[in-house]
C-alpha positions in Angstrom: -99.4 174.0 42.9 -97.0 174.3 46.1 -100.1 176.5 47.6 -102.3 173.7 47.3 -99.6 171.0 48.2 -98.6 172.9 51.6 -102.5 173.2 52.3 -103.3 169.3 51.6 -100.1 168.9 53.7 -101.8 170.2 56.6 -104.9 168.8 56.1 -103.3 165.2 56.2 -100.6 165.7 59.3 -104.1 167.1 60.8 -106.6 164.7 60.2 -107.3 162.1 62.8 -108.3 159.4 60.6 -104.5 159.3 59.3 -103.4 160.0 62.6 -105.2 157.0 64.2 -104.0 154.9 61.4 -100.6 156.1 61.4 -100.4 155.2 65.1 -102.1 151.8 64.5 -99.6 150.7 61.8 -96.6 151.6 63.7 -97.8 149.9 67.1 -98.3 147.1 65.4 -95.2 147.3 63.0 -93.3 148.1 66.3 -94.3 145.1 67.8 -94.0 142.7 65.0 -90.4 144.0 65.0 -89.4 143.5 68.2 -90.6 140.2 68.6 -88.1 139.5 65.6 -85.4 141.0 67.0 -85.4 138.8 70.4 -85.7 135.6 68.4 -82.8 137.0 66.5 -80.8 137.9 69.9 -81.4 134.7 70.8 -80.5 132.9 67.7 -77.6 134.5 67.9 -77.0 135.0 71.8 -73.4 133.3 72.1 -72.5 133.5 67.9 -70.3 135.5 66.0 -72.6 137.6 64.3 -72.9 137.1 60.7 -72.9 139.6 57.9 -76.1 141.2 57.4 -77.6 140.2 60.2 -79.6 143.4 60.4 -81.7 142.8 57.9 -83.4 139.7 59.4 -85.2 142.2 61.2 -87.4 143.5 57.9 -87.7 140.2 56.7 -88.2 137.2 59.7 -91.2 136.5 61.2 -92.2 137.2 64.2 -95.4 135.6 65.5 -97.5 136.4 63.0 -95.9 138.0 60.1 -92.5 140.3 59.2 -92.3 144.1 58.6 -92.0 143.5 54.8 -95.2 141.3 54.9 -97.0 143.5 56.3 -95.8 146.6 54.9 -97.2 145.0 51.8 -100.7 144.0 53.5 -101.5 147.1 55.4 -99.5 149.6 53.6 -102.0 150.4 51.2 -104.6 152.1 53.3 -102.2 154.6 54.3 -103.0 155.4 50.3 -106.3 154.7 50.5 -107.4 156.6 53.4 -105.2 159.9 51.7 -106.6 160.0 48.1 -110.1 158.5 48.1 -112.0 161.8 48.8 -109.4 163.9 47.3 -111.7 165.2 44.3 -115.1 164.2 45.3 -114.8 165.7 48.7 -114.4 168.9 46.9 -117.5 168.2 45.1 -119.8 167.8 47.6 -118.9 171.0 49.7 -118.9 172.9 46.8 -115.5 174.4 46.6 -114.0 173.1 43.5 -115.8 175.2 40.9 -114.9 177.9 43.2 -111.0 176.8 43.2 -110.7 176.3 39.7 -112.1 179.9 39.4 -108.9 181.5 40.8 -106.0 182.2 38.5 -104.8 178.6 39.0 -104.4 176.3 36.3 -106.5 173.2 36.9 -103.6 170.5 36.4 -102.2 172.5 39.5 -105.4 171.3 41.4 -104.1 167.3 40.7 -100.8 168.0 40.9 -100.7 169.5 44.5 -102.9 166.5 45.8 -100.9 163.8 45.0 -97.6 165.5 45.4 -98.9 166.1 49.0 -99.8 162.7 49.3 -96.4 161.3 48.0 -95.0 163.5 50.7 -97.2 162.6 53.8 -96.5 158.6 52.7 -92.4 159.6 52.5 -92.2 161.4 55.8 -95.0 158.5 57.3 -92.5 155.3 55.9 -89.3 157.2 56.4 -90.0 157.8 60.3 -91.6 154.2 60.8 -88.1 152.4 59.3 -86.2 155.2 61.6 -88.1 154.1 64.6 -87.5 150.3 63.8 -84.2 150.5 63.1 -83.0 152.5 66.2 -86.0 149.5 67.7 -83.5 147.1 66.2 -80.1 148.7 67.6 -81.1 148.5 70.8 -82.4 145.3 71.0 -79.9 143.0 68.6 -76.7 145.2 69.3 -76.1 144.9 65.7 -74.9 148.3 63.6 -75.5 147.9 59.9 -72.5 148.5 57.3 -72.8 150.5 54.5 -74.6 147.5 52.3 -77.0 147.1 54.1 -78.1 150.9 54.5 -78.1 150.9 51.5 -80.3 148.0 50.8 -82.7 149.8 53.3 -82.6 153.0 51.6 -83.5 151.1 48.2 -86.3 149.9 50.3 -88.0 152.6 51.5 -88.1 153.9 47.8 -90.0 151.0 46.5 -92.1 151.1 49.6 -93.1 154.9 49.0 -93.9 153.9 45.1 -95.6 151.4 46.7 -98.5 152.9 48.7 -97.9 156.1 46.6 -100.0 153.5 43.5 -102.3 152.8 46.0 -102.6 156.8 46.4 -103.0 157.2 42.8 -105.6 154.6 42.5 -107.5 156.0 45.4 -107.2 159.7 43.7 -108.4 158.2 40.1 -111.3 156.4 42.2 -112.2 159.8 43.8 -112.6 161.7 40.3 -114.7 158.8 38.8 -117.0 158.3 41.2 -118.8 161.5 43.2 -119.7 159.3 46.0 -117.1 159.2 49.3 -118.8 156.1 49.8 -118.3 154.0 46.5 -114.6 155.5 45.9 -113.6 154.0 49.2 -115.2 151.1 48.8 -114.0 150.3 45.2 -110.1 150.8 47.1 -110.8 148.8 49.4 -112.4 145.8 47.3 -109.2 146.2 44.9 -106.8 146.2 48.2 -108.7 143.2 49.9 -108.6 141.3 45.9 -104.7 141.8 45.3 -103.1 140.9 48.9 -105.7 138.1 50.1 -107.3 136.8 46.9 -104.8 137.3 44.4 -103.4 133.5 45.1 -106.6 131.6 45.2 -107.1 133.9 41.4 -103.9 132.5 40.0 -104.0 129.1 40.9 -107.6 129.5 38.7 -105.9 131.0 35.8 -103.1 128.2 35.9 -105.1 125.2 36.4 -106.8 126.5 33.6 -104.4 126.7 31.1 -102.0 124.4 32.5 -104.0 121.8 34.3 -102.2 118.9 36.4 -103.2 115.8 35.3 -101.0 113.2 36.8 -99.4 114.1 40.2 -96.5 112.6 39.4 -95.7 114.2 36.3 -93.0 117.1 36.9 -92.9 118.9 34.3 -96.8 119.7 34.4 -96.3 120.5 37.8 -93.6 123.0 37.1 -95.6 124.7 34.3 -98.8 125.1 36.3 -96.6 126.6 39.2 -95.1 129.0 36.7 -98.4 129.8 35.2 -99.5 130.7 38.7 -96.3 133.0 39.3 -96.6 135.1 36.2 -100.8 135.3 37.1 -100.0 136.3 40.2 -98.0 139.5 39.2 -100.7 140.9 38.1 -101.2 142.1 42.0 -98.8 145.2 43.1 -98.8 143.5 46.5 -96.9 140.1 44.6 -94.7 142.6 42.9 -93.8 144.3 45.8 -93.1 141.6 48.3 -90.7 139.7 45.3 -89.0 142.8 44.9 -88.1 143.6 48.6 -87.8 140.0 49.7 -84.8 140.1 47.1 -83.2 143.3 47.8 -83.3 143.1 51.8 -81.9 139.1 51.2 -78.8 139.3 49.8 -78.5 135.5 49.7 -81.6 135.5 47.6 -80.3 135.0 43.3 -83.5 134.6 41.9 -86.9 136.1 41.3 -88.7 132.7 40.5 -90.2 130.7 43.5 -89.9 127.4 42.0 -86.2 126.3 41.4 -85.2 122.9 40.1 -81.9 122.0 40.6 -79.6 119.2 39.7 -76.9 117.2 41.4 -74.4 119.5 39.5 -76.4 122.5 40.0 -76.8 122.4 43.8 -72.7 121.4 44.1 -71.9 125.1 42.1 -74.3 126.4 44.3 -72.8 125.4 46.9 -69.6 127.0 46.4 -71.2 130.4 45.4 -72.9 131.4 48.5 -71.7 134.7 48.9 -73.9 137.9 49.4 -74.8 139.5 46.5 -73.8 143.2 46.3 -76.9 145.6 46.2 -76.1 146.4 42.2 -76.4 142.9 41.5 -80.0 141.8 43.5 -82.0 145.2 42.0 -80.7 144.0 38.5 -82.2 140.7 39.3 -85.8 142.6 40.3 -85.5 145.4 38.1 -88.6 143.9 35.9 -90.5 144.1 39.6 -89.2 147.5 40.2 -90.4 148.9 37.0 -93.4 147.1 36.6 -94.2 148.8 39.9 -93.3 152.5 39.2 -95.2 151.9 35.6 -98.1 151.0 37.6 -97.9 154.1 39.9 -97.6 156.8 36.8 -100.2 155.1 35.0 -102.7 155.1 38.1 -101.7 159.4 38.2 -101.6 159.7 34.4 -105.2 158.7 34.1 -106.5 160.6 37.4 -105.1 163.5 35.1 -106.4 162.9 32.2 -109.5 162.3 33.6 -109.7 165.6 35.2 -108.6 167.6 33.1 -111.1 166.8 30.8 -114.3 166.6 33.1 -117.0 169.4 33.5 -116.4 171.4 36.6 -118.3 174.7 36.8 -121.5 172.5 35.9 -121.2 170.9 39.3 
């Protein structure tokens, strides 16, 4: 397995497809990042700095988006691009009856592929948050404390099991179908579905089962919103933008985006506006956070299954 995971590794840090989309992502992340880090400066050109100040780097806007946005937009083809002729490509040149031939078992075959994957995307994330963040100390002034480290370091994890389901996906894509052509395409139409479409789908599903009919009735609006919500979960993109909008906003109590609050509620939260520590905000997403590594094994245990029990030396 480590002999086929060290020989995929080279074939990914070698391959100028990743390496052209590697460099596209990061120019574009780099960008996006510093153009959130000089509104910051001058936010706060003048201030005392708040606390956790460093964070508004991942998560404000810039002009068009923030790193977590589109970490959870265009994350996913570093994933797709990785797995979707991992099998198939084997296929068509022939060479996987002849690998399966060696005395290597044939779950080593999966195994190395995606563990090679899983590595290329945690050395590809870990260096792009290295490079924003020393981006960021140069151009807010601001060193982070320990909480927020370690708010970034629970980030980056749920970031790699992020694009590492997309990896999966494309790997299970690549066994079912022989084609290069279809496999990439099926990622892709799944990708472009649960980050662009995934809102227009849930507001479907909700006004569906929980249909508006007078405007000014709130509690029909509140259950069609929350209708929507829980649809729109369905997406890993949803479930990974709630989870690390919450644990890189310490401010942020809840996972719901629909809050109704009282005169009395709104006064206790107003004298409870302390940061959460990071214990506290990944128990308030731990439903996202396993929803999301469930997702990511179950992508991998099928691709497995799969393959281990399709017809090889036939091909």
């Amino acid at each position: 397995m480590w002999t086929i995971c060290r020989k995929e590794l080279a074939d990914h840090f070698s391959s100028i497809r990743f390496l052209i989309l590697f460099c596209l992502i990061l120019m574009v992340a780099l960008v996006s990042t510093y153009m959130a880090a000089t509104s910051v400066r001058e936010a706060l050109e003048g201030m005392f700095k708040p606390s956790h100040v460093f964070l508004l780097l991942f998560t404000a806007p810039g002009k068009f988006f923030s790193l977590v946005q589109f970490i959870a937009f265009f994350g996913p083809l570093l994933g797709i691009i990785m797995g979707f002729d991992a099998i198939n490509r084997e296929r068509q040149h022939r060479t996987l009856a002849k690998l399966v031939s060696q005395p290597i078992f044939r779950d080593a075959v999966i195994n190395g592929k995606f563990l090679a994957g899983v590595i290329t995307v945690s050395i590809a994330v870990s260096s792009l948050i290295l490079l924003l963040t020393g981006m960021g100390l140069l151009t807010v002034g601001v060193v982070p404390g320990q909480e927020e480290i370690g708010r970034l370091v629970v980030y980056l994890i749920v970031s790699i099991a992020y694009v590492s389901f997309w990896l999966g996906l494309a790997i299970l894509f690549s066994i079912l179908f022989r084609s290069l052509a279809t496999s990439v395409l099926a990622s892709v139409a799944l990708w472009i579905f649960f980050s662009f479409f995934i809102g227009f789908a849930s507001d479907l599903v909700a006004d569906a089962l929980k249909p508006v009919r007078n405007s000014r009735d709130t509690e029909q609006i509140v259950a069609n919103r929350r209708v929507a919500d829980a649809a729109s979960l369905a997406s890993p993109a949803v479930l990974y933008s709630q989870a690390t909008s919450t644990i890189l906003d310490p401010y942020r109590r809840t996972r719901s985006n629909l809050v109704l609050t009282g005169m009395m509620e709104r006064l206790s939260l107003e004298r409870f506006r302390n940061p959460l520590p990071l214990d506290q905000s990944i128990l308030v997403v731990w439903p996202y956070l396993t929803s999301l590594l469930a997702l990511t094994l179950v992508c991998f245990g099928l691709s497995y299954v799969i393959f281990m029990r399709q017809e090889i030396r036939s091909v």
